[in-house]
C-alpha positions as CSV (number, residue, x, y, z in Angstrom):
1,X,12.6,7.4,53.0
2,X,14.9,6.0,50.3
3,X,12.6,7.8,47.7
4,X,13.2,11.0,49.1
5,X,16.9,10.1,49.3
6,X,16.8,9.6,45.5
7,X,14.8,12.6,44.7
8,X,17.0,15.0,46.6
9,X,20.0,13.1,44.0
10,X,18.4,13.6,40.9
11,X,17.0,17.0,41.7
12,X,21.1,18.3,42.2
13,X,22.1,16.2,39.3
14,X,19.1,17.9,36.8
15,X,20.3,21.3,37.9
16,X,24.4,21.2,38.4
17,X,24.3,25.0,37.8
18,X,21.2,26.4,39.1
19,X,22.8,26.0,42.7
20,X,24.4,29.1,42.1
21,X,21.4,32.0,41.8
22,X,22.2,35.4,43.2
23,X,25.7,35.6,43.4
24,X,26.3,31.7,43.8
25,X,23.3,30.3,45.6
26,X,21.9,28.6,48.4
27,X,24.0,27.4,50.9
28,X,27.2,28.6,48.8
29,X,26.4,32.6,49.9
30,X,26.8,31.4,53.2
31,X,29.6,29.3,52.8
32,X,31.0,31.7,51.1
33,X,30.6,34.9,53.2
34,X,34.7,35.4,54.4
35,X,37.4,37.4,53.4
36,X,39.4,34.8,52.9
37,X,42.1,35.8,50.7
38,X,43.3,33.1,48.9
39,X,39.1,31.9,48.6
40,X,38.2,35.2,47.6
41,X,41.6,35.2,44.7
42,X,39.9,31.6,43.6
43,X,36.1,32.6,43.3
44,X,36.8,35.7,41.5
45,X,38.0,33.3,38.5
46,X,36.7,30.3,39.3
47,X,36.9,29.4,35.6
48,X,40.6,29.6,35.4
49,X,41.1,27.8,38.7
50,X,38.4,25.2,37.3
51,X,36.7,24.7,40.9
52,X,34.1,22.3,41.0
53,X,32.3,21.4,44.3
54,X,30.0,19.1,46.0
55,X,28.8,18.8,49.5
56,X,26.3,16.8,50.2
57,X,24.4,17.0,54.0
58,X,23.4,14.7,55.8
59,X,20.4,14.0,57.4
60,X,19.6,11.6,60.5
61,X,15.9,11.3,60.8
62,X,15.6,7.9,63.2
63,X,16.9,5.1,61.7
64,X,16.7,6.5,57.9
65,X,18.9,9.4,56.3
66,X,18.3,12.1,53.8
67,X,21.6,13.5,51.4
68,X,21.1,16.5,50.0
69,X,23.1,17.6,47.4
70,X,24.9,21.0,46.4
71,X,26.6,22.0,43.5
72,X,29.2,24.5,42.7
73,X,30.3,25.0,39.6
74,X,29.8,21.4,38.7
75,X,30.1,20.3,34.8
76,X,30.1,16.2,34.5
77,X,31.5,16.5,30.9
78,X,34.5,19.0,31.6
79,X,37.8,17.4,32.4
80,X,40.0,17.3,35.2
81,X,42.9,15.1,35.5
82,X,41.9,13.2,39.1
83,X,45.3,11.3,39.7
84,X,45.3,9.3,42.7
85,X,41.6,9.7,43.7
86,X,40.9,6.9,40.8
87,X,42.9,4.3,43.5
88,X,39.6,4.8,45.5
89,X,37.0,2.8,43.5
90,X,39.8,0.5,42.9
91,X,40.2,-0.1,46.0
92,X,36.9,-0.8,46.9
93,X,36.2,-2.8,44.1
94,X,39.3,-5.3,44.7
95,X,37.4,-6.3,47.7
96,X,34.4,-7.1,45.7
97,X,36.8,-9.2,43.6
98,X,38.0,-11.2,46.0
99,X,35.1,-12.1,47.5
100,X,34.4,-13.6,44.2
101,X,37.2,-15.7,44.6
102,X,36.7,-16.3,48.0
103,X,33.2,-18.1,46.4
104,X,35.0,-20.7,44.2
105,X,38.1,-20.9,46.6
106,X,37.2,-20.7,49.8
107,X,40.8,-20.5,51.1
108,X,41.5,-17.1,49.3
109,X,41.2,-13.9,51.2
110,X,42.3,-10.1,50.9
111,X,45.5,-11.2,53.3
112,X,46.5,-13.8,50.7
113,X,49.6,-13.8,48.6
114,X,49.2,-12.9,45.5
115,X,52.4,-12.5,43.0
116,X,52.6,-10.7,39.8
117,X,54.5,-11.7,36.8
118,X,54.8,-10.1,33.7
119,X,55.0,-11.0,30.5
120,X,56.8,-8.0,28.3
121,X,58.5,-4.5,28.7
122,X,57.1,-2.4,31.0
123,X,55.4,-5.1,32.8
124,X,56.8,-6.1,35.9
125,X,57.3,-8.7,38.6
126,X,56.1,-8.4,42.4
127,X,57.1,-11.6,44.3
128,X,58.2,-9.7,47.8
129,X,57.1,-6.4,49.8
130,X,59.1,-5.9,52.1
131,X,56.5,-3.2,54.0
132,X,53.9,-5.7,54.2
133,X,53.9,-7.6,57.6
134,X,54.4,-10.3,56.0
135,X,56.9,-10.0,53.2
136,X,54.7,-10.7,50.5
137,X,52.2,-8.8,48.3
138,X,48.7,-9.0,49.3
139,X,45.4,-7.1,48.6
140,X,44.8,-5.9,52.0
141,X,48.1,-4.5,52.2
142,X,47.7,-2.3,48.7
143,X,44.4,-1.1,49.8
144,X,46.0,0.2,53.1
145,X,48.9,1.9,51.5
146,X,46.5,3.3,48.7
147,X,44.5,5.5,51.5
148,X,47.3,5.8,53.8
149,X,50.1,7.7,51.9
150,X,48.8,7.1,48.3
151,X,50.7,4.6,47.1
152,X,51.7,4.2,43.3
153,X,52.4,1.3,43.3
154,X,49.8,-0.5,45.7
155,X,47.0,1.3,43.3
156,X,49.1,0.0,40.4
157,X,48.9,-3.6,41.1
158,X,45.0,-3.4,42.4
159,X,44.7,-1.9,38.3
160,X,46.6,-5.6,37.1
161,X,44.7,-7.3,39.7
162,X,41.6,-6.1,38.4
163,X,41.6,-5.6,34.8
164,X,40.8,-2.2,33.2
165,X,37.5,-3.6,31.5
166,X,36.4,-5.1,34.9
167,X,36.9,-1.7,36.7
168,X,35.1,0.3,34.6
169,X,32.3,-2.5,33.4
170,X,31.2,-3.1,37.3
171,X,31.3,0.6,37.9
172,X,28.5,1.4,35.4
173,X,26.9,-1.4,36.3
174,X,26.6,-0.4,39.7
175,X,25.4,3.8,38.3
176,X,28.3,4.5,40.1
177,X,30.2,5.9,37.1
178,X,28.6,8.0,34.2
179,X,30.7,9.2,32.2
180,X,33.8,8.5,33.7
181,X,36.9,6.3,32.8
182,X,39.9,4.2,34.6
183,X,42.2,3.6,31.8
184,X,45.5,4.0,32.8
185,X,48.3,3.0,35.7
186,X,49.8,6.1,37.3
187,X,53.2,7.8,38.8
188,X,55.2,5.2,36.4
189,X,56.8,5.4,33.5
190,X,57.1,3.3,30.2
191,X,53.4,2.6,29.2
192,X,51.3,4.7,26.9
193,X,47.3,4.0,26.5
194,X,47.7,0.5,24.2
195,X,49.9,-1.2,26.9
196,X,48.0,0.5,29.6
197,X,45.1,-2.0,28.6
198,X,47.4,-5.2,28.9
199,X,47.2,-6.0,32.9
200,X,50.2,-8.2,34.2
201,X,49.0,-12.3,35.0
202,X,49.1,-13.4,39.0
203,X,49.0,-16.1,40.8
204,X,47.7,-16.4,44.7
205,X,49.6,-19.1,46.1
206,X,48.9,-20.5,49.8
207,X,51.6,-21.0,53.1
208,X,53.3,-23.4,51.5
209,X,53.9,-22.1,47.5
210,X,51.2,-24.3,46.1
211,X,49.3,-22.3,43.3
212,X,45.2,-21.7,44.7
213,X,44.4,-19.9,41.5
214,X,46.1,-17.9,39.1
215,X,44.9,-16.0,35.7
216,X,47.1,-15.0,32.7
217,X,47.5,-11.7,31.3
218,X,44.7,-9.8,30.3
219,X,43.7,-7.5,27.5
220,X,41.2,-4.5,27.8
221,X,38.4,-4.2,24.8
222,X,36.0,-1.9,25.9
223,X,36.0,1.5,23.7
224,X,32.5,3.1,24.6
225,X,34.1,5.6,26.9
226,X,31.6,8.8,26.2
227,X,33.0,12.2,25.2
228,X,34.6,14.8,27.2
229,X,35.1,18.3,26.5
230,X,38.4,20.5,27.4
231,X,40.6,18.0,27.6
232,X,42.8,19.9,25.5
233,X,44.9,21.8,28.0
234,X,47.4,25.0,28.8
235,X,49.7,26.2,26.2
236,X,52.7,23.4,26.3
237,X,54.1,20.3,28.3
238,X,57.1,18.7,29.0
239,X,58.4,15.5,26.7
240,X,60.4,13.3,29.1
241,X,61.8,11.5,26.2
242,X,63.1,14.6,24.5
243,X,63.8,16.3,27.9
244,X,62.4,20.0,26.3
245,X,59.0,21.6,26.6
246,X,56.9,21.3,23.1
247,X,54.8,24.3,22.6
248,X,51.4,22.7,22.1
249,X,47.9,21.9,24.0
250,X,48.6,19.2,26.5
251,X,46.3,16.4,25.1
252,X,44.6,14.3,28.5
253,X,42.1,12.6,26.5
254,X,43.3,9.2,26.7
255,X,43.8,9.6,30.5
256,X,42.0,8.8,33.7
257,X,38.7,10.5,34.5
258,X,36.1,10.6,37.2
259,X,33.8,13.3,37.4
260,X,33.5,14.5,40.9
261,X,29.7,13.7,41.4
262,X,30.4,9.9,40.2
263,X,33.4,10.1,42.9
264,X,31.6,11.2,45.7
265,X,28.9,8.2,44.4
266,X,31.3,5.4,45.0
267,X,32.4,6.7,48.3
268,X,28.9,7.3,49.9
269,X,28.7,3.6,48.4
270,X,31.0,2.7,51.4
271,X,30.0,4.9,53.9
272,X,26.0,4.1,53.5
273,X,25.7,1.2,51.4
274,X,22.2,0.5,53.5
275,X,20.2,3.4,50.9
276,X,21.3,2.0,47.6
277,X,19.4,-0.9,46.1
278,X,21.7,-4.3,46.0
279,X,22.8,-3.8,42.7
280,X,24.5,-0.7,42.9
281,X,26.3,-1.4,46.1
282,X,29.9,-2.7,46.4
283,X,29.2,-6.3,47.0
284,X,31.0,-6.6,50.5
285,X,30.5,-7.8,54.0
286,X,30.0,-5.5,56.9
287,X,33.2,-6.7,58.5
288,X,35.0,-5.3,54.9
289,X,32.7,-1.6,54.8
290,X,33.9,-1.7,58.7
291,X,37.8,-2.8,57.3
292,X,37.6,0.3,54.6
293,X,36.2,2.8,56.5
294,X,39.2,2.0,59.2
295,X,42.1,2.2,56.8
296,X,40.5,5.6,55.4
297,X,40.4,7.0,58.2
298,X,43.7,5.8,60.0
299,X,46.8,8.5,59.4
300,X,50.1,7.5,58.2
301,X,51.7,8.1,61.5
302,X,49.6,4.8,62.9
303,X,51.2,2.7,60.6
304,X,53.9,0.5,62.0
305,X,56.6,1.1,58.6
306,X,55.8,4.4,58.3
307,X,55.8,5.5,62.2
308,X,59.7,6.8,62.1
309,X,58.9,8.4,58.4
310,X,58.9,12.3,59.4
311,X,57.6,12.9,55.4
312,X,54.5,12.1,57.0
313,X,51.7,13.6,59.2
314,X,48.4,13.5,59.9
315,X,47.0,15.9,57.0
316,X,49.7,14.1,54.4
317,X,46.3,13.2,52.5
318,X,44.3,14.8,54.1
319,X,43.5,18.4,51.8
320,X,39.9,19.4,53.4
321,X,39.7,21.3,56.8
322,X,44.0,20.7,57.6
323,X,46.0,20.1,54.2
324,X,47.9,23.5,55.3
325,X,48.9,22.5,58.6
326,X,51.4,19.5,59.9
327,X,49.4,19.6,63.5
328,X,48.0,16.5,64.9
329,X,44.1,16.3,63.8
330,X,41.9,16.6,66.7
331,X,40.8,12.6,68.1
332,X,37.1,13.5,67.5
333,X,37.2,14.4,63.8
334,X,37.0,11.2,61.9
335,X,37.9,11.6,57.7
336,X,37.6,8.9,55.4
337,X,38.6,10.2,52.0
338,X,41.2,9.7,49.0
339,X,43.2,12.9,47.4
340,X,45.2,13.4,44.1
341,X,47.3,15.5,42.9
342,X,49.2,15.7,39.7
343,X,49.6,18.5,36.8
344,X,48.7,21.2,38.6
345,X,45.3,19.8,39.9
346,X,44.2,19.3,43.6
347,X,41.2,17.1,44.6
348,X,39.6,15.6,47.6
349,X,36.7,13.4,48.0
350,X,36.0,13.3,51.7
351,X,33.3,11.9,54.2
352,X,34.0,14.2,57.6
353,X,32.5,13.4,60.8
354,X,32.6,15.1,64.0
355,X,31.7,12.9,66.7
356,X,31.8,15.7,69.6
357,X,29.2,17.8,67.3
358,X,27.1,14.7,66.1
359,X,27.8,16.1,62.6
360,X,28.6,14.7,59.5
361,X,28.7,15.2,55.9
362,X,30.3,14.6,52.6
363,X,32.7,17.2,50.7
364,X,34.6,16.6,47.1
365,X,36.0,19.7,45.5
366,X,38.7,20.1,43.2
367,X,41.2,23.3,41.7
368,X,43.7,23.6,39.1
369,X,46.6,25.4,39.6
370,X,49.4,25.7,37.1
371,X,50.2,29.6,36.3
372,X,52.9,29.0,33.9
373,X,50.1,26.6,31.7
374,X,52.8,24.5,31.1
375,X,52.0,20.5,32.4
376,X,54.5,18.1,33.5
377,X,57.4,20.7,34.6
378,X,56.5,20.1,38.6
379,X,55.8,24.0,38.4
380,X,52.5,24.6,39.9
381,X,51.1,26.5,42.8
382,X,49.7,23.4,45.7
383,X,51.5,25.2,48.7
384,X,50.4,28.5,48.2
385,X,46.9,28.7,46.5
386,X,45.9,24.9,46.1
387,X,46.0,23.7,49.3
388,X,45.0,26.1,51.5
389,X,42.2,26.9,48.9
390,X,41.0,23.5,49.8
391,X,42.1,23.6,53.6
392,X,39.7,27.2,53.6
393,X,36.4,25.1,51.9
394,X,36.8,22.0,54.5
395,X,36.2,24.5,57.5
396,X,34.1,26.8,55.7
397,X,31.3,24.0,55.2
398,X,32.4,22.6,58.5
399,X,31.3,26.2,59.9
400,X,28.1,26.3,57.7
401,X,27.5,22.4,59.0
402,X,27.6,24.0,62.8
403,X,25.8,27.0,62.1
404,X,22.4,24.9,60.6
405,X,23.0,22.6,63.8
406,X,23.0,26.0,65.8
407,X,19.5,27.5,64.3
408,X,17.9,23.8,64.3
409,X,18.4,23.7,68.0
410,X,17.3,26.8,68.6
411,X,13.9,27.1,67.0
């Protein structure tokens, strides 16, 4: 079964744009098929809107699964800016990390302390968290404010944990990235791509202060990122620094990238580890898949600091199927996914299960929207096309997911 598996992969990834025959192919016609206004506004310039989307069914034959891929409008190469959806592989590769740790100290675990020094301008110190239960910084903590409200800093301090070389070295190890890059913090200020590749030195110390291990700064080497195209962008951004708009391309080169196939890779990684060979798994316990898959799926109004928080709700990260509503998400539908949004561009990378339906299935999809093609001004169009764009594609598949369960039953 797990050749078929990889066959279905490899045929989607050989033909990213032949998924889109007649007017956009099989199952996308279907999908498709509404008057949808704000869908309809989108597909008719999908170019400018740069959509790009993959949903992958699932299949449940016995005990062994088939994913099938399909692509829309799907270019590896072509850049989007993916903001906070990079804290995802970060997050699951922290894990990994510490369970290396856990190997030579046994004492070490993802509930550990672990405090962060720095050792110049714009580094800096984390000795106390005041939101974590217990008042100190610790790994499990960042990973659960990472998928819960998309914490900056949580994913910031998983980056220094890491290492950028680490990151990206064990992601191509693993084929789980291609072409695609973590390079940078994000949602701070003060460091440009050189000191970007500096990450702060820790120490994890136990109960009582004593120092289990610790490791000194870090500096990134690795250059061998391949080459994108369009990262060139819009006709001008804002300069913080000189507070005006300069009238010039947006350059997003040296930024964070993930292409949206290599995204949905490292989360079906977590989701069904059980159909990729060893090597190319995230190198964790079933108790940690079990630990990740809860914190993904667990909404921000769960969480004891942020229960008397009204800025958040169930669908606060959650773009697919209910980013453009504030209601309550019903018990049955279980999503374990990361967002990002940030100059304009919206994307989710989702797993969505409905447990009443005995469905399930993977979604990622993302859209630009910045009509003014100026970047960095906070002017861009998330409430009234992004979002509900998104929103619109989460039940649409969802629809197209119950209508093949429909005609399978009834033949």
């Amino acid at each position: 079964m797990r050749s078929l598996l990889f066959l279905f992969f490899s045929i989607g990834l050989l033909s990213c744009h032949s998924d889109q025959t007649s007017r956009y192919g099989s199952p996308w016609d279907q999908i498709f098929d509404t008057d949808h206004d704000i869908v309809q506004r989108v597909l008719f310039d999908i170019d400018r809107y740069e959509v790009q989307i993959i949903y992958t069914s699932i299949e449940h034959v016995g005990d062994s699964l088939i994913l099938e891929p399909h692509y829309f409008n799907f270019d590896r190469d072509r850049y989007f800016y993916p903001a906070s959806t990079v804290k995802m592989p970060a997050a699951f590769l922290a894990l990994e990390y510490i369970n290396e740790l856990t190997d030579q100290y046994p004492e070490i675990d993802m509930y550990s302390t672990i405090l962060f020094d720095s050792v110049a301008a714009p580094q800096s110190t984390m000795h106390i968290d005041t939101t974590s239960p217990t008042g100190y910084p610790n790994i499990a903590h960042f990973i659960e404010g990472v998928f819960a409200i998309s914490d900056n800093n949580a994913y910031n301090r998983l980056y220094e944990f890491l290492g950028q070389d680490y990151i990206n070295e064990r992601h191509q190890e693993k084929n789980i990235f291609t072409n695609s890059r973590i390079r940078t913090r994000v949602g701070i200020g003060g460091f440009d791509t050189e000191s970007n590749k500096y990450a702060n030195p820790y120490r994890i110390i136990d109960s009582t202060g004593n120092v289990i291990h610790e490791r000194d700064e870090l500096y990134a080497l690795y250059e061998g990122f391949s080459p994108l195209t369009k990262t060139q962008k819009g006709r001008g951004y804002y300069d913080d620094d000189l507070d005006s708009v300069i009238y010039a391309p947006f350059e997003m080169s040296e930024k964070n990238f993930i292409n949206l196939n290599d995204m949905q890779q490292s989360l079906i990684r977590v989701i069904y580890p059980q159909i990729y060979p060893e090597e190319e798994r995230y190198h964790l316990s079933k108790e940690q898949y079990d630990y990740l898959y809860k914190v993904m799926t667990t909404y921000p109004t769960e969480i004891s600091y942020l229960q008397s928080d009204t800025t958040y709700y169930d669908s606060y990260v959650k773009f697919l199927m209910y980013g453009d509503s504030q209601d309550p998400i019903p018990d049955h539908i279980e999503i374990a996914n990361k967002v990002g949004w940030a100059y304009g561009y919206l994307t989710d990378c989702a797993y969505i299960k409905d447990n009443n339906e005995g469905i399930d299935f993977f979604l990622a999809a993302t859209i630009h929207v910045n009509e003014n093609e100026i970047y960095n001004d906070g002017i861009y169009e998330y409430e009234s096309i992004g979002i509900p764009f998104l929103a619109e594609v989460g039940r649409l598949v969802y629809q197209y997911e119950l209508d093949q369960k429909s005609s399978s039953t009834s033949e």
